[in-house]
N, CA and C atoms as a LAMMPS dump frame, in Angstrom:
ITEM: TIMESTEP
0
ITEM: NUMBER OF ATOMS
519
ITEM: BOX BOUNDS ff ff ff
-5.0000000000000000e+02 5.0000000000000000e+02
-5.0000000000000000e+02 5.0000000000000000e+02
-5.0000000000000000e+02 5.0000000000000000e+02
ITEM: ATOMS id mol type element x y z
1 1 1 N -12.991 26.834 -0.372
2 1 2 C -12.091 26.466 -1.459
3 1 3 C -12.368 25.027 -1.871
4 2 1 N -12.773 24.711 -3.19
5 2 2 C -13.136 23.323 -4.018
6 2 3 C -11.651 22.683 -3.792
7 3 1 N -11.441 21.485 -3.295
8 3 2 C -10.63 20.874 -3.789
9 3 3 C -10.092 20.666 -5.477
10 4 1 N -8.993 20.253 -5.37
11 4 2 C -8.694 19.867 -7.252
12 4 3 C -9.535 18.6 -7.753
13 5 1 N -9.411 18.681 -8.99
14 5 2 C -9.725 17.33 -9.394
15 5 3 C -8.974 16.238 -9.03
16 6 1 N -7.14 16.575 -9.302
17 6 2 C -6.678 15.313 -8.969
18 6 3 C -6.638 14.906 -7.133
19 7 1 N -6.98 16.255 -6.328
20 7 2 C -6.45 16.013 -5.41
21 7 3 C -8.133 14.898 -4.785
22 8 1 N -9.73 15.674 -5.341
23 8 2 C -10.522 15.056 -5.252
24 8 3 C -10.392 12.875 -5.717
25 9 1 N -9.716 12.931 -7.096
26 9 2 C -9.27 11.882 -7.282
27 9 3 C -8.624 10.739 -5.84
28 10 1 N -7.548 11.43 -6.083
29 10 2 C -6.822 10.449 -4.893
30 10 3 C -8.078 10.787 -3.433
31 11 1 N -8.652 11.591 -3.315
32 11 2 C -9.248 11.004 -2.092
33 11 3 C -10.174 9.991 -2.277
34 12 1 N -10.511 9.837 -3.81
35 12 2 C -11.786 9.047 -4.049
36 12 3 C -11.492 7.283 -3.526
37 13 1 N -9.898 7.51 -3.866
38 13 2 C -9.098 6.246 -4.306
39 13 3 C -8.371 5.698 -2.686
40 14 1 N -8.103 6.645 -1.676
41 14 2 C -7.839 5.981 -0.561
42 14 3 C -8.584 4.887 -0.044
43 15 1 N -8.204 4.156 0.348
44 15 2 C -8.121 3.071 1.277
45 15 3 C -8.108 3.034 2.24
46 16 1 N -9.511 3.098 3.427
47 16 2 C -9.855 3.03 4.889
48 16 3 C -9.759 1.657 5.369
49 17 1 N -8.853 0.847 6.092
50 17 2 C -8.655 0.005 6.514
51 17 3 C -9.045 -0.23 8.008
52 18 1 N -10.504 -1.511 8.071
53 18 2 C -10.564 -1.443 9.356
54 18 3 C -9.932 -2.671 10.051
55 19 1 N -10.156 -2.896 11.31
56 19 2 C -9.92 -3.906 11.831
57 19 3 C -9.932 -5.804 10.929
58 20 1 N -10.825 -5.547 10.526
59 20 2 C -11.91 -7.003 9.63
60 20 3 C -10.78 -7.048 8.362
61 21 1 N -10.354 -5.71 8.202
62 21 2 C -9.615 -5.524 6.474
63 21 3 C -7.779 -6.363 7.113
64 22 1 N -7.744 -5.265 7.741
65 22 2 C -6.263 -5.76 8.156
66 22 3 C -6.45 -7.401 8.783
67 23 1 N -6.555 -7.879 9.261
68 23 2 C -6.858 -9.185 10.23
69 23 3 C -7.097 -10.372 8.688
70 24 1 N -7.578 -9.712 7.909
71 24 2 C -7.757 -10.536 6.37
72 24 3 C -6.428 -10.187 5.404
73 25 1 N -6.149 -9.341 5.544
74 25 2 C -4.366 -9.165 4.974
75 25 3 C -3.494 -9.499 5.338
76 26 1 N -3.819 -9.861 7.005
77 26 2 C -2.578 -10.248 7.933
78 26 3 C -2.601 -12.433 7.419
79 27 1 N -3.59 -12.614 7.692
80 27 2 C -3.877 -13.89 7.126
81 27 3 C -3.208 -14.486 5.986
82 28 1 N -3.463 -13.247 4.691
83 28 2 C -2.756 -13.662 3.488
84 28 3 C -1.405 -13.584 3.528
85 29 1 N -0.801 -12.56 4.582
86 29 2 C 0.813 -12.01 4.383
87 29 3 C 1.052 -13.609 4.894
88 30 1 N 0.604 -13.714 6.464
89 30 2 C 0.768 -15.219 6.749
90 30 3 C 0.962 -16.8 6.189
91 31 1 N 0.378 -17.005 5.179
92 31 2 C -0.046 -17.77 4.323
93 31 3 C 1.231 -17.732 3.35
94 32 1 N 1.243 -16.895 3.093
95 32 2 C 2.372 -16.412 1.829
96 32 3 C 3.487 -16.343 2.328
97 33 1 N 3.782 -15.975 3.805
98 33 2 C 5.278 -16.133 4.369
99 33 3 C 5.732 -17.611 4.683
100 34 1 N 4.741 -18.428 5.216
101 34 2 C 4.864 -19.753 4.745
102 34 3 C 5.392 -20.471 4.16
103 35 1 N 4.642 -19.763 2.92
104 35 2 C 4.556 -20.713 1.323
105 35 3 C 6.282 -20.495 0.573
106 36 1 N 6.656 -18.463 0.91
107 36 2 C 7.65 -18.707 -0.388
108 36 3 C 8.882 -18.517 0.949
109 37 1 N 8.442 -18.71 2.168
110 37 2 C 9.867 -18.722 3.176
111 37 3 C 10.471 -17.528 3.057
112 38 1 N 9.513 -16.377 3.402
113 38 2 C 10.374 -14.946 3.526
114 38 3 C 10.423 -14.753 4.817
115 39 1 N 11.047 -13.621 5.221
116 39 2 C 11.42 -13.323 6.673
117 39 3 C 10.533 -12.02 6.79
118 40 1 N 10.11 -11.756 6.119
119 40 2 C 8.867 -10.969 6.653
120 40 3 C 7.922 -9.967 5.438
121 41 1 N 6.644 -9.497 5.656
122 41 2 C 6.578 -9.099 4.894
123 41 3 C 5.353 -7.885 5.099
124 42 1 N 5.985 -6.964 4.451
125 42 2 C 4.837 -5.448 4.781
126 42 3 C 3.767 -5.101 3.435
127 43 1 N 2.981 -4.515 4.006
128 43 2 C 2.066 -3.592 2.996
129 43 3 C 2.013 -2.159 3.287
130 44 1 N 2.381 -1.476 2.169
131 44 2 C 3.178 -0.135 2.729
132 44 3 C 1.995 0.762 1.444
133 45 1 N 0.985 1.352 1.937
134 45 2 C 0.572 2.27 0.867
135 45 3 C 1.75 2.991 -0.127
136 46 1 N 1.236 3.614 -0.699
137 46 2 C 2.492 4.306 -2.235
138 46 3 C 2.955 5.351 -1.671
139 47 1 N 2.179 6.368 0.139
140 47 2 C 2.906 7.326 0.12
141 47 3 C 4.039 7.486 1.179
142 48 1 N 4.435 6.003 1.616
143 48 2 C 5.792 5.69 2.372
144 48 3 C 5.148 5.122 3.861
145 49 1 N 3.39 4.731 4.511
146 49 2 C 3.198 4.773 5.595
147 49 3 C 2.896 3.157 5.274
148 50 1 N 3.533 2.459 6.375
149 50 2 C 3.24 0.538 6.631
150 50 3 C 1.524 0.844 7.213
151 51 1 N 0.944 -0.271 6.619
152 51 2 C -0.137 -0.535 6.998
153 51 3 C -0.389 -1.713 7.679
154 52 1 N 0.852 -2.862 7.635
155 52 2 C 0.781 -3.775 8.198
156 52 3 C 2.009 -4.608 7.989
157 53 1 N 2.15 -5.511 8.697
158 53 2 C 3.001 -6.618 8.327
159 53 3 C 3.423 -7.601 9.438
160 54 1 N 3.903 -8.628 8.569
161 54 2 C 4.038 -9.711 9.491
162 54 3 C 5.532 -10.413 9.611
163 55 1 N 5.923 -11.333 10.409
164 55 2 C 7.46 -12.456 10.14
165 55 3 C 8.016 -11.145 11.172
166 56 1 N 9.198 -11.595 11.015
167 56 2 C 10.676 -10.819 11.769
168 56 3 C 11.093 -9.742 11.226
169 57 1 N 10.94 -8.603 12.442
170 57 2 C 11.3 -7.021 11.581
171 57 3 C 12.378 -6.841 12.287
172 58 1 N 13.548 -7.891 13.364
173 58 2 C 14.308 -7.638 14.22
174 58 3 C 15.614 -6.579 13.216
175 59 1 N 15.894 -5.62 13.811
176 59 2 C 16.82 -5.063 12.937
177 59 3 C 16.573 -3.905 11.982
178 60 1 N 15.138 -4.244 11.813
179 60 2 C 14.682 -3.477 10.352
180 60 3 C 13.773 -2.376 11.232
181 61 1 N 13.758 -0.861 10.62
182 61 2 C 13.108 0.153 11.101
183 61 3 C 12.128 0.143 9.921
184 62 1 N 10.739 -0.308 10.484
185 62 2 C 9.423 -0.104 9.423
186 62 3 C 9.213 1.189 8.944
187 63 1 N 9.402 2.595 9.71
188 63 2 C 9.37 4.006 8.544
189 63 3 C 10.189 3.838 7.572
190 64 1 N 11.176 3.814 8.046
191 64 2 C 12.41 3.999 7.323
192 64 3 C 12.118 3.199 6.284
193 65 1 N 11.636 1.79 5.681
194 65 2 C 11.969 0.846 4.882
195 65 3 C 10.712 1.377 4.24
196 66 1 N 9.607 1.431 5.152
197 66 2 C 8.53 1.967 4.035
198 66 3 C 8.388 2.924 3.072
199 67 1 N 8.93 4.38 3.805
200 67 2 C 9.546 5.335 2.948
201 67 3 C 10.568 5.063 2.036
202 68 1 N 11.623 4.211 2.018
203 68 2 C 11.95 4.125 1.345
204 68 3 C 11.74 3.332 -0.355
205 69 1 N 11.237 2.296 0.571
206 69 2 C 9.838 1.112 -0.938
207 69 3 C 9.379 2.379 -1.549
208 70 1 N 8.324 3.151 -1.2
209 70 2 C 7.099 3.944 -1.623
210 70 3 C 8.356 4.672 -2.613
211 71 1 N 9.68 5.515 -2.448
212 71 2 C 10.179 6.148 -3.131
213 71 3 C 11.069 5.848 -4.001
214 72 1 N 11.34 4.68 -3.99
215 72 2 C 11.92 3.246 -4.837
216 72 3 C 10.525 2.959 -6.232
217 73 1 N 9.867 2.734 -6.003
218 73 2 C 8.583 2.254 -6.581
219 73 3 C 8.462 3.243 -7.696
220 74 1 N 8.4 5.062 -6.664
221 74 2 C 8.158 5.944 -7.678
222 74 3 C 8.934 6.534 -8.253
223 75 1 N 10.467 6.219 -8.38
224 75 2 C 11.091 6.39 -9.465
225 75 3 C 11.287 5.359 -10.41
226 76 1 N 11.02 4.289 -9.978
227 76 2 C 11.084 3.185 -11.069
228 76 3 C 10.015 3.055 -12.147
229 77 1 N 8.756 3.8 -11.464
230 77 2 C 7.321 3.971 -12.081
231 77 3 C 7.773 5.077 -12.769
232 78 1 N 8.596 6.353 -12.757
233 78 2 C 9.157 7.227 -13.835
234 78 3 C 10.519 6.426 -14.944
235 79 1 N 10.916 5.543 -14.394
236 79 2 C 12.117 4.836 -15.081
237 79 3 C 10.743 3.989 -16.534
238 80 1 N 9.923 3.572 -15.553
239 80 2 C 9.169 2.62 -16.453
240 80 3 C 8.51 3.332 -17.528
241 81 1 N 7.875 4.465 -17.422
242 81 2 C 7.364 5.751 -18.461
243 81 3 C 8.437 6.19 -19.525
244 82 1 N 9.444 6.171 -19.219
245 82 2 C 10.611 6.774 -19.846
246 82 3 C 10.676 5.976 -20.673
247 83 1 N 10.791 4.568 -21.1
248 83 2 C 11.547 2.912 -21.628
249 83 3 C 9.425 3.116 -21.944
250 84 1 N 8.594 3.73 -22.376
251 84 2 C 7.722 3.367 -22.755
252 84 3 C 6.439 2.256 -22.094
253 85 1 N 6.673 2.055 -20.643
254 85 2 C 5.432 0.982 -20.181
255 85 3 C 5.133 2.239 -19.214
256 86 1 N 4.011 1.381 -18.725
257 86 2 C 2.944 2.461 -17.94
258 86 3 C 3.437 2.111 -16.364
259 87 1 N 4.266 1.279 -15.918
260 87 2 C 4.814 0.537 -14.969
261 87 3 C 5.224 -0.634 -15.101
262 88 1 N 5.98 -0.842 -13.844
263 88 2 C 6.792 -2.312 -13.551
264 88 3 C 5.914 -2.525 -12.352
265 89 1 N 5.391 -3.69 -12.29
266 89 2 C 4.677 -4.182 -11.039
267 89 3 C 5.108 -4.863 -10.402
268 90 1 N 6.752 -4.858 -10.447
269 90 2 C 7.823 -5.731 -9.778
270 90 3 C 9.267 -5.343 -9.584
271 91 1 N 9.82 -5.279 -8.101
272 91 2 C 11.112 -4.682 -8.266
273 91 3 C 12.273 -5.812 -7.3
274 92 1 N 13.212 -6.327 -7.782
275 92 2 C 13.955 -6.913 -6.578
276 92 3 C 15.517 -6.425 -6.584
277 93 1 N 15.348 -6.158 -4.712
278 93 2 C 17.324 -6.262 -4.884
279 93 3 C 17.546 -7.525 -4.041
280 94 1 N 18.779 -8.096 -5.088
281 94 2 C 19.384 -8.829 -4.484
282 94 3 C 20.645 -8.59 -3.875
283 95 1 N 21.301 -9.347 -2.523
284 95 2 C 22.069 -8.927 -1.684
285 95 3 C 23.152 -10.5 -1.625
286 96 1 N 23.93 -10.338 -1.183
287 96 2 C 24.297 -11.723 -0.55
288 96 3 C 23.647 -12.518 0.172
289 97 1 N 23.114 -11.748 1.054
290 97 2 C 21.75 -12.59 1.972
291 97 3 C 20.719 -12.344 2.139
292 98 1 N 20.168 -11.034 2.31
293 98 2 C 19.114 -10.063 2.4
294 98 3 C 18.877 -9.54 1.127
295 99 1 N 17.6 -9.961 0.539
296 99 2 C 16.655 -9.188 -0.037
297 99 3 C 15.725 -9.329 -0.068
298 100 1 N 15.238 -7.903 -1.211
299 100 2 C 13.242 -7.291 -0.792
300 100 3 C 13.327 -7.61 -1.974
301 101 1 N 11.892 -8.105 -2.378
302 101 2 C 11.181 -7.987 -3.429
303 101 3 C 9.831 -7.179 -3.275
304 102 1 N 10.052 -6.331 -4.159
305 102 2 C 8.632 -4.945 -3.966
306 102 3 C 7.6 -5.631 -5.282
307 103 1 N 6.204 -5.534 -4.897
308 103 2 C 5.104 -5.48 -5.727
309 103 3 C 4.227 -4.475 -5.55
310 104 1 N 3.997 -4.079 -6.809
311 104 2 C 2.474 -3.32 -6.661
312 104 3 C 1.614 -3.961 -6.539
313 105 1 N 0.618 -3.634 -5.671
314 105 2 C -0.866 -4.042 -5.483
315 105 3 C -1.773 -2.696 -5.799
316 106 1 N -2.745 -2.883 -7.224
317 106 2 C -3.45 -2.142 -7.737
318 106 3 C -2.59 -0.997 -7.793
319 107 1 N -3.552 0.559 -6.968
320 107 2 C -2.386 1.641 -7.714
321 107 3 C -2.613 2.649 -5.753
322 108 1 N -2.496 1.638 -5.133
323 108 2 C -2.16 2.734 -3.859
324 108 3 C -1.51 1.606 -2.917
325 109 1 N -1.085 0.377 -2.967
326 109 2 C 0.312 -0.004 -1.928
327 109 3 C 1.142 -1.49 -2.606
328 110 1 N 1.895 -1.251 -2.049
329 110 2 C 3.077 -1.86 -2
330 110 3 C 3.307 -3.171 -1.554
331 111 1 N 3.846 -4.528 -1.697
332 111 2 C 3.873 -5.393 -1.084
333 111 3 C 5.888 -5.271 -1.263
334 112 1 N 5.748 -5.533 0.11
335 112 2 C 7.731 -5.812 0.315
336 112 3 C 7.668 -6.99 1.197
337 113 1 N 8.271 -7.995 0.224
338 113 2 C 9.087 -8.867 1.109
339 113 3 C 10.269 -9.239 1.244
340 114 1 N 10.907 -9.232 2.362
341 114 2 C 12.266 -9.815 2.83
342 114 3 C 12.474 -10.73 2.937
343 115 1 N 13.491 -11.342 2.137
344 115 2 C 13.7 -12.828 2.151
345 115 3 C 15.631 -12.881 2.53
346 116 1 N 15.473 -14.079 2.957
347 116 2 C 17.337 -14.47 3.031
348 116 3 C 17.48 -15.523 2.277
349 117 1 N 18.466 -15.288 1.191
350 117 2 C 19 -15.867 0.126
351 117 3 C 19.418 -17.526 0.814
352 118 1 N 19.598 -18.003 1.661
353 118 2 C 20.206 -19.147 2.044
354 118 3 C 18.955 -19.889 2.643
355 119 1 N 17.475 -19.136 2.635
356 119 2 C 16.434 -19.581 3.3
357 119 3 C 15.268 -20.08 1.877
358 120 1 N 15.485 -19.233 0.824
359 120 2 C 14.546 -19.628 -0.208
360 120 3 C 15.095 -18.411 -1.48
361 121 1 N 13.968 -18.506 -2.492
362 121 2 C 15.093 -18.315 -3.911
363 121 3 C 14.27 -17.248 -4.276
364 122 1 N 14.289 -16.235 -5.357
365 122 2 C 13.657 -14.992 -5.637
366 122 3 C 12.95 -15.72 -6.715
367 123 1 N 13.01 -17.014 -6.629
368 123 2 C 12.095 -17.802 -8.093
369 123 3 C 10.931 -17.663 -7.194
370 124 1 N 11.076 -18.494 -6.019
371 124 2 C 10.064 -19.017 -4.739
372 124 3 C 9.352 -17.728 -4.343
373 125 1 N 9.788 -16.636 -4.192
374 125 2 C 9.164 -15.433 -3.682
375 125 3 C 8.442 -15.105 -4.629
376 126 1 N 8.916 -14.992 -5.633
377 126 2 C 7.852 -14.654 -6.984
378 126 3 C 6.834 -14.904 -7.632
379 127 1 N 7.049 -16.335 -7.312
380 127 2 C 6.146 -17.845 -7.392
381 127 3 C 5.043 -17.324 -6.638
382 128 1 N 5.06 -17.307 -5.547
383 128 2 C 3.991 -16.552 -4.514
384 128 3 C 3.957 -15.311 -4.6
385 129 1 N 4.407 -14.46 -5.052
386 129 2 C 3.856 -13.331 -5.022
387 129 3 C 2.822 -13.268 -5.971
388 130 1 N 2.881 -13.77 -7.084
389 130 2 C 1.512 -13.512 -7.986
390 130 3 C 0.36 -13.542 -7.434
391 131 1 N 0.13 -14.935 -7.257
392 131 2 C -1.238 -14.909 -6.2
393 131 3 C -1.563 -14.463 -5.287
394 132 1 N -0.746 -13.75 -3.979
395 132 2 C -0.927 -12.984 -3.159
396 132 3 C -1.375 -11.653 -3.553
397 133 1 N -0.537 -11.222 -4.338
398 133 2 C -1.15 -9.666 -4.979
399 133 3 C -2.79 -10.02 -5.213
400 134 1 N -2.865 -10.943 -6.399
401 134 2 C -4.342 -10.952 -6.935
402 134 3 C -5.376 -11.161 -5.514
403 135 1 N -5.167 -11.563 -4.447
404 135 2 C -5.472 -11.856 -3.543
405 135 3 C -6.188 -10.414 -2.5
406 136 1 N -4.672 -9.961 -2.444
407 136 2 C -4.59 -8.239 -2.042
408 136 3 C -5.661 -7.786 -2.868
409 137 1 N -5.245 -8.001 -4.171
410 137 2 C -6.092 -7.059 -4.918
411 137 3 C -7.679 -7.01 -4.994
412 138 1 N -8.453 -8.32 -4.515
413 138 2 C -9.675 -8.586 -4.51
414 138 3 C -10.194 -7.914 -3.151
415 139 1 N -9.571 -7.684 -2.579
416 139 2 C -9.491 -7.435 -0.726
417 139 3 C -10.009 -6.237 -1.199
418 140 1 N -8.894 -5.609 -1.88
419 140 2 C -9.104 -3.856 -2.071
420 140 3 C -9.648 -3.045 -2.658
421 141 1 N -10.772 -4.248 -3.523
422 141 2 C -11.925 -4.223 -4.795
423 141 3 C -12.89 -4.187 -3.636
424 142 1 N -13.084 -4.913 -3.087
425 142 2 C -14.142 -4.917 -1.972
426 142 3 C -14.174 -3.847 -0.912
427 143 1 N -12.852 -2.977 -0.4
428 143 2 C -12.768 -2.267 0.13
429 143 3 C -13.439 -1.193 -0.132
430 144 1 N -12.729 -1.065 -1.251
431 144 2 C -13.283 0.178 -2.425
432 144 3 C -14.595 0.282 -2.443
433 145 1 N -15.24 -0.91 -3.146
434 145 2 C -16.536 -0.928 -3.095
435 145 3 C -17.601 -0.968 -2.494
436 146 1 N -17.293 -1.461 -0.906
437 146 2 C -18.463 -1.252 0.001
438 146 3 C -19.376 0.337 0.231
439 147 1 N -19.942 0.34 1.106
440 147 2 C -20.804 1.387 0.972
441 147 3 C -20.267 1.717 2.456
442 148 1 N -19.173 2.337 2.941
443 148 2 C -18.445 3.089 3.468
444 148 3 C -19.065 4.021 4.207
445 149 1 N -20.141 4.118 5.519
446 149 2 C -20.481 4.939 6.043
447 149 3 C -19.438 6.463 6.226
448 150 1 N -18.463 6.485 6.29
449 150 2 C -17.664 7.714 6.347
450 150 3 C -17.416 7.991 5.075
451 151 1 N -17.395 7.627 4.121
452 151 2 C -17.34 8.707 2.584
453 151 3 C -18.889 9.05 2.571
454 152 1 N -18.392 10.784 2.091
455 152 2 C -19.625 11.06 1.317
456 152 3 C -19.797 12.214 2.455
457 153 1 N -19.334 11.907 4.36
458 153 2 C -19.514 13.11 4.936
459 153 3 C -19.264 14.361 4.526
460 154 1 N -17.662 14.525 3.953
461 154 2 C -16.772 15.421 4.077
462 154 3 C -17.019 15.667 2.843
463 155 1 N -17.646 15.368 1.661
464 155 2 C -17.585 15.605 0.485
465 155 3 C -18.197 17.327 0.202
466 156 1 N -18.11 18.071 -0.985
467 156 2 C -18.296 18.929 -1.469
468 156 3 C -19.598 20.07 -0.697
469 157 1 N -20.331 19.384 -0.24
470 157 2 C -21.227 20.272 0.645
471 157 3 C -21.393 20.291 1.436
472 158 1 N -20.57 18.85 2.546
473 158 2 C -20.747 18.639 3.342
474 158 3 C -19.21 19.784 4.282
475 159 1 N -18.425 19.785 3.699
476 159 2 C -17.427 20.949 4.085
477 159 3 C -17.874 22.486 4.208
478 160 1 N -18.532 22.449 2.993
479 160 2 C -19.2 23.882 2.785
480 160 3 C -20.235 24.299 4.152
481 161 1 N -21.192 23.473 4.573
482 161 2 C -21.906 22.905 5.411
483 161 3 C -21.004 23.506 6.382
484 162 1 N -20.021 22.568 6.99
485 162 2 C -19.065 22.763 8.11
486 162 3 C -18.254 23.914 8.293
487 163 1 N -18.177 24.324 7.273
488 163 2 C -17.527 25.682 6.673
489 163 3 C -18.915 26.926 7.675
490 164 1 N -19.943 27.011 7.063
491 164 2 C -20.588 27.399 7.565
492 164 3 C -20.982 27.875 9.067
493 165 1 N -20.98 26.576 9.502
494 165 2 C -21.23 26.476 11.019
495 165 3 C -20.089 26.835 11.584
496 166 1 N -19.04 26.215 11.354
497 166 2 C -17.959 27.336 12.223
498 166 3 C -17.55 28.678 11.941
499 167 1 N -18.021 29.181 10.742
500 167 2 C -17.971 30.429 10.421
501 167 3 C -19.235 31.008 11.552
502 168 1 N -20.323 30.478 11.773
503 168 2 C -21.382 31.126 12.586
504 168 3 C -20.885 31.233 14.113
505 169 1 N -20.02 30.026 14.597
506 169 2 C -19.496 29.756 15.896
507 169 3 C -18.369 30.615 16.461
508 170 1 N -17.644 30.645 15.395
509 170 2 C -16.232 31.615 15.473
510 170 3 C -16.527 32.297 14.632
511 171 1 N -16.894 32.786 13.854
512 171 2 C -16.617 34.052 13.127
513 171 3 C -15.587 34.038 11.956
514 172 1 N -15.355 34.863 11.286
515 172 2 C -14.388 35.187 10.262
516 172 3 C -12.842 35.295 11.047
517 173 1 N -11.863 34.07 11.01
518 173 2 C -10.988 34.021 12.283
519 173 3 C -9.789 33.766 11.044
């Protein structure tokens, strides 16, 4: 069975993160928690799973918050279609003390940071978030673009291929 187009799409478009990738994201989250004084801050792909993060998660359950960003994001990305833009690449709640500010980075994750209102300002978080994204985003240009010994195994003949051989090993099962 051929995969779909879109489903071929999004595999084209994942993001294999190795050791070298994360350890260079962890750097920037670092840098940037610093700079705009958040209390912590994740990179959560679009389909609810943390890929990383850094600062103080005391309190905070990382599924839970990630799933919830990723499904925050994608109704606001239908709110944003509706009102005519193609997206919002920016979402904040504010709280009395606690809040996230969500960014998109390119079109597969999320930047959330937690900040406390009495520690720094959603001007200051914002301030830094620009450049961090563009930052992210060069990371994930390069990701993309390397020459990825594991793409290209599993691709279109190479399944068929595998398809094969375990059809010869096991049989029609």
């Amino acid at each position: 069975m051929r995969p779909s187009d879109t489903d071929q799409k999004l595999r084209n478009q994942r993001l294999i993160f190795y050791e070298d990738d994360v350890e260079q994201i962890n750097r920037g989250l670092e840098n940037y928690q610093q700079l705009s004084k958040s209390r912590c801050n994740m990179l959560i792909d679009v389909e609810g799973h943390a890929v990383t993060q850094v600062g103080s998660t005391d309190g905070i359950n990382l599924e839970t918050i990630a799933a919830l960003v990723a499904g925050s994001v994608a109704a606001t990305k239908e709110v944003a279609k509706i009102l005519g833009e193609k997206e919002f690449t920016s979402l904040t709640h504010e709280g009395k003390h606690e809040s996230i500010q969500l960014s998109v980075v390119g079109n597969r994750t999320i930047l959330a940071t937690i900040y406390d209102q009495e520690e720094t300002t959603t001007g200051m978080v914002r301030f830094y978030t620009k450049e961090l994204v563009e930052k992210l985003q060069g990371i994930f240009d390069d990701i993309q673009n390397r020459k990825d010994p594991v793409r290209g195994v599993f691709d279109d003949t190479g399944i068929s291929g595998l398809d094969d051989v375990l059809d010869d090993m096991f049989g029609d099962v």
